[in-house]
Jmol script that loads the backbone (N, CA, C; Angstrom):
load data "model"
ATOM      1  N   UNK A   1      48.793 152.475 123.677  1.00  0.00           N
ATOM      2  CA  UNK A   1      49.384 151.734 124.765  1.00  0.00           C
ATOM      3  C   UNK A   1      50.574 150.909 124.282  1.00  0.00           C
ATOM      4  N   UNK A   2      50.545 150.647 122.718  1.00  0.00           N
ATOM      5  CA  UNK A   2      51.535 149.173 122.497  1.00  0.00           C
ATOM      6  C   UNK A   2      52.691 150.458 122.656  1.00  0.00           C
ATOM      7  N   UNK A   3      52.652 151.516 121.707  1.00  0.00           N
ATOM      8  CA  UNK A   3      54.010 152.476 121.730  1.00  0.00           C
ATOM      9  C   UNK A   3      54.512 153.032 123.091  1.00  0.00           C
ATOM     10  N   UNK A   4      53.704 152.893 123.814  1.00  0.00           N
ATOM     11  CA  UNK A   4      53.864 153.239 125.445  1.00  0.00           C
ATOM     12  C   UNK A   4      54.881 152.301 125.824  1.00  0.00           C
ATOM     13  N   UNK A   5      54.518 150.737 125.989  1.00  0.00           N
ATOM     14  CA  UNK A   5      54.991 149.780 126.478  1.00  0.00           C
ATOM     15  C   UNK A   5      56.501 149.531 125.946  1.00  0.00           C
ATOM     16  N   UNK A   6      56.569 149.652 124.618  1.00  0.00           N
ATOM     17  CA  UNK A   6      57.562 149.865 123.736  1.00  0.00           C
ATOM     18  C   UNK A   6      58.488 150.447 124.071  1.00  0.00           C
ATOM     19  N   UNK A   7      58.714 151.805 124.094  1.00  0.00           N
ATOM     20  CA  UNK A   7      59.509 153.080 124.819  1.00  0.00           C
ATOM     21  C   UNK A   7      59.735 152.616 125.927  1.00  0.00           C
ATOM     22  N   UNK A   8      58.648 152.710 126.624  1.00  0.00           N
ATOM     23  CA  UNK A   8      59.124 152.284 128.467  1.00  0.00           C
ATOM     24  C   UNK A   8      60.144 150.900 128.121  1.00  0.00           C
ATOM     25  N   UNK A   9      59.970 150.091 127.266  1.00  0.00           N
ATOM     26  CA  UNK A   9      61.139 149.015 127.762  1.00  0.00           C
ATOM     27  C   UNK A   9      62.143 148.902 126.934  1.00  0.00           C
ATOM     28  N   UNK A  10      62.332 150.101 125.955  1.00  0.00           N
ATOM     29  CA  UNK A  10      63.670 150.164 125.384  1.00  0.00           C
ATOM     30  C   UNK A  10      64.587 150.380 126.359  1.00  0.00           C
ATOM     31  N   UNK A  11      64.037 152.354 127.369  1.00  0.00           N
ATOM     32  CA  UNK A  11      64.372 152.634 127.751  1.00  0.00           C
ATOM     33  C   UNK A  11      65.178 152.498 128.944  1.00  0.00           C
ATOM     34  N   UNK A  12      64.408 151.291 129.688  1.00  0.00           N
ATOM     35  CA  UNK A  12      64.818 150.946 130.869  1.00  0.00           C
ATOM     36  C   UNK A  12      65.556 150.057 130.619  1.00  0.00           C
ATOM     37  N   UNK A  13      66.052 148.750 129.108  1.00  0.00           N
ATOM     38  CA  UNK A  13      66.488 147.711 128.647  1.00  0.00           C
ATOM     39  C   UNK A  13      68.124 148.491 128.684  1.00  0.00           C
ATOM     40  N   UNK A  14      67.521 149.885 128.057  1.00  0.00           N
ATOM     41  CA  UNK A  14      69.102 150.469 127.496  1.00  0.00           C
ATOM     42  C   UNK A  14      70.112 150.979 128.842  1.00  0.00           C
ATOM     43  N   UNK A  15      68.864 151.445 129.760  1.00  0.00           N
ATOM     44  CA  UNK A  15      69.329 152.400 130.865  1.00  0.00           C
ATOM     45  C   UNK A  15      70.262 151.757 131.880  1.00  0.00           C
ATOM     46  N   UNK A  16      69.245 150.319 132.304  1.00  0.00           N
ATOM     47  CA  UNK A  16      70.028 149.774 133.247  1.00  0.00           C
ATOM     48  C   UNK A  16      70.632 148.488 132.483  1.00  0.00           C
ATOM     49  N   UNK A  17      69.984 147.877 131.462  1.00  0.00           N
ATOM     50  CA  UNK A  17      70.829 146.771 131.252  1.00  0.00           C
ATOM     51  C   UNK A  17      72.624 147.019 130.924  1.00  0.00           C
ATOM     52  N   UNK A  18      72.758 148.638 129.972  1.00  0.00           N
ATOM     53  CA  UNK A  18      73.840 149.133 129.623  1.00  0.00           C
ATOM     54  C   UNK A  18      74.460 149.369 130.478  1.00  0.00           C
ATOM     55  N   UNK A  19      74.178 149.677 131.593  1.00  0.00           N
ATOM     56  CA  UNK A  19      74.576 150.325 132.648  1.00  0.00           C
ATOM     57  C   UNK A  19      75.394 149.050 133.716  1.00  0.00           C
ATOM     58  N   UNK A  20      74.469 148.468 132.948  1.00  0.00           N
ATOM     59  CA  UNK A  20      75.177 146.871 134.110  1.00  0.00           C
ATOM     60  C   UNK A  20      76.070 146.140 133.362  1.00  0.00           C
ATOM     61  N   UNK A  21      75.876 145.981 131.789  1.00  0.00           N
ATOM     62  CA  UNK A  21      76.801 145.577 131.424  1.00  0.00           C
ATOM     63  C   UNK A  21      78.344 146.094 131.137  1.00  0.00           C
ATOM     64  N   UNK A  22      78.079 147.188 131.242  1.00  0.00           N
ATOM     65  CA  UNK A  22      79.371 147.960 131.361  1.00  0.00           C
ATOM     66  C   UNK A  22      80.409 148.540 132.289  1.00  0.00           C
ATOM     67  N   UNK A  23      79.135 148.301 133.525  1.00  0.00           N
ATOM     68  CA  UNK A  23      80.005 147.503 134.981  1.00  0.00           C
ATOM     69  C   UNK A  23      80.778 146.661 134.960  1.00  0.00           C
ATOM     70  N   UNK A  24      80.152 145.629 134.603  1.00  0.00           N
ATOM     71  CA  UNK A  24      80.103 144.383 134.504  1.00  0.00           C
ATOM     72  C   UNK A  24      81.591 144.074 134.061  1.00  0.00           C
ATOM     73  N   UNK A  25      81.961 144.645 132.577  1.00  0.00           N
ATOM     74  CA  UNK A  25      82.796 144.081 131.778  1.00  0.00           C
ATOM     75  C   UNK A  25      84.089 144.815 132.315  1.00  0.00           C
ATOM     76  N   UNK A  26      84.003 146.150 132.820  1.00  0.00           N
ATOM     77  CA  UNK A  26      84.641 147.173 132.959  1.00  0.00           C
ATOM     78  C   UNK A  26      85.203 146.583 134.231  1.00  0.00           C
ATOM     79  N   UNK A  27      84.501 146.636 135.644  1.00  0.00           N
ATOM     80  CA  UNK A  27      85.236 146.184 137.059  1.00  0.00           C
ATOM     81  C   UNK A  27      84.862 145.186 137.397  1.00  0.00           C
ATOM     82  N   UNK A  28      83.671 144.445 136.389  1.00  0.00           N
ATOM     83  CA  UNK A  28      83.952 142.741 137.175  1.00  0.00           C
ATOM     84  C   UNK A  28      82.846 143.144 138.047  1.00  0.00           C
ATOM     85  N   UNK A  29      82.159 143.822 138.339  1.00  0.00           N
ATOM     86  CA  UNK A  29      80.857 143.902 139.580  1.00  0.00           C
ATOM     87  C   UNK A  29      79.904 143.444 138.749  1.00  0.00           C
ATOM     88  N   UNK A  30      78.930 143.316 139.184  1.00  0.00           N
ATOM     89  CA  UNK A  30      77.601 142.812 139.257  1.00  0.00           C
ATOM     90  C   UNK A  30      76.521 143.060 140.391  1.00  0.00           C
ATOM     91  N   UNK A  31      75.719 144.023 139.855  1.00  0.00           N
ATOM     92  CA  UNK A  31      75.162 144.260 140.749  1.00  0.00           C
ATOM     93  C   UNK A  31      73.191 143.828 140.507  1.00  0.00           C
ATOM     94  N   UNK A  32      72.678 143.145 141.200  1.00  0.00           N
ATOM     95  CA  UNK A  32      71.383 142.596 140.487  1.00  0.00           C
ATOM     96  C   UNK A  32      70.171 143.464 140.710  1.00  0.00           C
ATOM     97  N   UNK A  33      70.288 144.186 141.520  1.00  0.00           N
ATOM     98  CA  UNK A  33      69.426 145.000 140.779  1.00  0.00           C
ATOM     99  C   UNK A  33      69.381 145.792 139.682  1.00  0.00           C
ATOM    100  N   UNK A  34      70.449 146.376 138.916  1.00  0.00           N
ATOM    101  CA  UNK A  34      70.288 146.917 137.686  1.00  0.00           C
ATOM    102  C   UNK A  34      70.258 145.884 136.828  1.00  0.00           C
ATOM    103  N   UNK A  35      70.639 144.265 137.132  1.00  0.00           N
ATOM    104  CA  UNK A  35      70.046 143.393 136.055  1.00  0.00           C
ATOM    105  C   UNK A  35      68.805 143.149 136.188  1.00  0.00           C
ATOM    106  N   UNK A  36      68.403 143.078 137.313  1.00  0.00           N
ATOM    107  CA  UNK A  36      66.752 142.836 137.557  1.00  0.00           C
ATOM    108  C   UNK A  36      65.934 144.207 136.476  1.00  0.00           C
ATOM    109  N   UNK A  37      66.439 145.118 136.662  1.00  0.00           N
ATOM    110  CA  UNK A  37      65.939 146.255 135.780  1.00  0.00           C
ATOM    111  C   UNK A  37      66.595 146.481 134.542  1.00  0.00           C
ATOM    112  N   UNK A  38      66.709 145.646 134.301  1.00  0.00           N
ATOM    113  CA  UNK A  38      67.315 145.182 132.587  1.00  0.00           C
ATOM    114  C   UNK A  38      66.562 144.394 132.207  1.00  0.00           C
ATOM    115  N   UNK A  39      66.063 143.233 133.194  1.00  0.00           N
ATOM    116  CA  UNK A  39      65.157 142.357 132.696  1.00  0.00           C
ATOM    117  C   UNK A  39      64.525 142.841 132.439  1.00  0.00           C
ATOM    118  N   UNK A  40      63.391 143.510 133.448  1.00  0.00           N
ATOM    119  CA  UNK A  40      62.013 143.995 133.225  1.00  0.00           C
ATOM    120  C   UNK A  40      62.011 144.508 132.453  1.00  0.00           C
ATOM    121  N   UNK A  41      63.104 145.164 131.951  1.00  0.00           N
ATOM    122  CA  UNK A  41      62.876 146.325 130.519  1.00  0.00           C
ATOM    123  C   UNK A  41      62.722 145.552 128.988  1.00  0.00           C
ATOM    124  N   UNK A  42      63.245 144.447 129.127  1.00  0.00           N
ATOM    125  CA  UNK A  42      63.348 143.401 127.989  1.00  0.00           C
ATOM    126  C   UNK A  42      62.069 143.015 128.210  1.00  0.00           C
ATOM    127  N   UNK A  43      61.298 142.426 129.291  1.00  0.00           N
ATOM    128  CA  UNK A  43      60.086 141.854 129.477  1.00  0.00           C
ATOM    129  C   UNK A  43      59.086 143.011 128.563  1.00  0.00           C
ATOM    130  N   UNK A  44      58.995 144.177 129.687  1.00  0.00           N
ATOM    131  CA  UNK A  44      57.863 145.265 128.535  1.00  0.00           C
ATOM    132  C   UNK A  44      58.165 145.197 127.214  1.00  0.00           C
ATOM    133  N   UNK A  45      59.516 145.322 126.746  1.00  0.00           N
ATOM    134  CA  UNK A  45      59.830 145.352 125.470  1.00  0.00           C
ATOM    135  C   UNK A  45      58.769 144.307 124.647  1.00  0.00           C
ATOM    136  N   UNK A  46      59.398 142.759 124.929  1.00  0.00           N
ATOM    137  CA  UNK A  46      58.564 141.803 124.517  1.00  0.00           C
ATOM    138  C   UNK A  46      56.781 141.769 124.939  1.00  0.00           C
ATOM    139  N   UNK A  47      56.441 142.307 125.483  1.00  0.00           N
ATOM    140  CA  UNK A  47      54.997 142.688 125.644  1.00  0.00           C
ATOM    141  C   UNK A  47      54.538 143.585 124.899  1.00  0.00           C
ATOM    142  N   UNK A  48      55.213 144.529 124.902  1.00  0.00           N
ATOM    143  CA  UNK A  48      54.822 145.729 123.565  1.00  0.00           C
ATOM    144  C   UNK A  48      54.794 145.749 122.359  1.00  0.00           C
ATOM    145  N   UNK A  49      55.943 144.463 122.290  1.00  0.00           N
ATOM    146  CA  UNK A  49      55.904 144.227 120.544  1.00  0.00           C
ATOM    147  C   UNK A  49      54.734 143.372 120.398  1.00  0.00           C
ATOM    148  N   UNK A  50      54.367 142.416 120.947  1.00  0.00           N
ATOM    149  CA  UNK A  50      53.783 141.282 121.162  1.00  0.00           C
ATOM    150  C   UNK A  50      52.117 141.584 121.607  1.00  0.00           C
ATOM    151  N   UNK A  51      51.798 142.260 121.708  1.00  0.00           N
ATOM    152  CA  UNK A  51      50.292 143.000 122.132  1.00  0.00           C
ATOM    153  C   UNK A  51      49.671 144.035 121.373  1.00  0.00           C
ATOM    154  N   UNK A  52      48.697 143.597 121.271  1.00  0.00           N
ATOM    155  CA  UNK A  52      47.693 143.592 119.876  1.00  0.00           C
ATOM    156  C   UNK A  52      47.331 145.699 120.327  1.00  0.00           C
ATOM    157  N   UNK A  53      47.404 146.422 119.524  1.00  0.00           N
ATOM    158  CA  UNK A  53      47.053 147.722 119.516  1.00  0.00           C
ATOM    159  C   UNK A  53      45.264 147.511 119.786  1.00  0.00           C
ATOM    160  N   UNK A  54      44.833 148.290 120.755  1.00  0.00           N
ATOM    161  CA  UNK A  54      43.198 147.681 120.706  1.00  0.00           C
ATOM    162  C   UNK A  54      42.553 149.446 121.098  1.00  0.00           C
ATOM    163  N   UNK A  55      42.608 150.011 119.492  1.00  0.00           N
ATOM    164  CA  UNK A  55      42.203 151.570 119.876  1.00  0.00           C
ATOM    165  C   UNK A  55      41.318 151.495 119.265  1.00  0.00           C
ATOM    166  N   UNK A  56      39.619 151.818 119.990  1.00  0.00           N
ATOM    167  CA  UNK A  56      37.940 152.079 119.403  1.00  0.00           C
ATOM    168  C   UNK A  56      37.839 153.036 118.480  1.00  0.00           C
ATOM    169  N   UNK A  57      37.551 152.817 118.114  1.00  0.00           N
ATOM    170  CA  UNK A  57      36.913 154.133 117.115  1.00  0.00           C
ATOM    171  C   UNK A  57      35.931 154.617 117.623  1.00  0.00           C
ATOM    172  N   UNK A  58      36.576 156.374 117.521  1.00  0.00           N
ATOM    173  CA  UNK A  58      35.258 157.291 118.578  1.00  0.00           C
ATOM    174  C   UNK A  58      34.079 157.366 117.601  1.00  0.00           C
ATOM    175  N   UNK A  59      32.893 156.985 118.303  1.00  0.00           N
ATOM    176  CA  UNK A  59      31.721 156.730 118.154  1.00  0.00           C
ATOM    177  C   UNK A  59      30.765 158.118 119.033  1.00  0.00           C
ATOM    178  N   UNK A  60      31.907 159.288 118.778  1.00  0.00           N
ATOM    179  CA  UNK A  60      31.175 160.850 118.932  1.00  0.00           C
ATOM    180  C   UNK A  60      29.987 161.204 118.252  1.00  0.00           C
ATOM    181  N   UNK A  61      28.589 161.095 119.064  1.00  0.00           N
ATOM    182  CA  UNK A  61      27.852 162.051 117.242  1.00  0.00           C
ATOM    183  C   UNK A  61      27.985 163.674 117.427  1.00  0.00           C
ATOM    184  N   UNK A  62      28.859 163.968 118.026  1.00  0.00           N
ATOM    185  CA  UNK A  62      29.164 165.218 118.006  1.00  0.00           C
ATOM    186  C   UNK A  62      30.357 165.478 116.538  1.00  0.00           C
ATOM    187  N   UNK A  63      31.054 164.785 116.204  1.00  0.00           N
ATOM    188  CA  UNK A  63      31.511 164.824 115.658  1.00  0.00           C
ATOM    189  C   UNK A  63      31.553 164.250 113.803  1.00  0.00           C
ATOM    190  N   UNK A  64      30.181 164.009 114.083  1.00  0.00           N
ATOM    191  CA  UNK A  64      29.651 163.038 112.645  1.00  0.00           C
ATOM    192  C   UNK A  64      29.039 164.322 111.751  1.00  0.00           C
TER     193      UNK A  64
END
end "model"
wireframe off; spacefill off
backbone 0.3
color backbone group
């Protein structure tokens, strides 16, 4: 799950935050929803790094 969370908020950090900042700098727009989805992507980011990996150990006796 942590590498899940990870990916998902590079991706969306790179997708729309890049995407807005290069609006941004380029014609001067601003548009908030692709910053709103820049945030969130920074948010998962910091949750993914920040959250403890919590994987059981299979306890199969099929497999013992």
């Amino acid at each position: 799950m942590k590498y899940w969370l990870t990916s998902l908020g590079t991706s969306m950090a790179i997708i729309f935050g890049g995407g807005d900042l290069i609006r941004f700098v380029r014609d001067s727009d601003f548009y908030i929803a692709e910053f709103i989805g820049g945030i969130i992507g920074i948010i998962i980011l910091i949750i993914g790094k920040f959250s403890k990996g919590t994987t059981k150990p299979d306890n199969n006796s099929l497999l013992k």
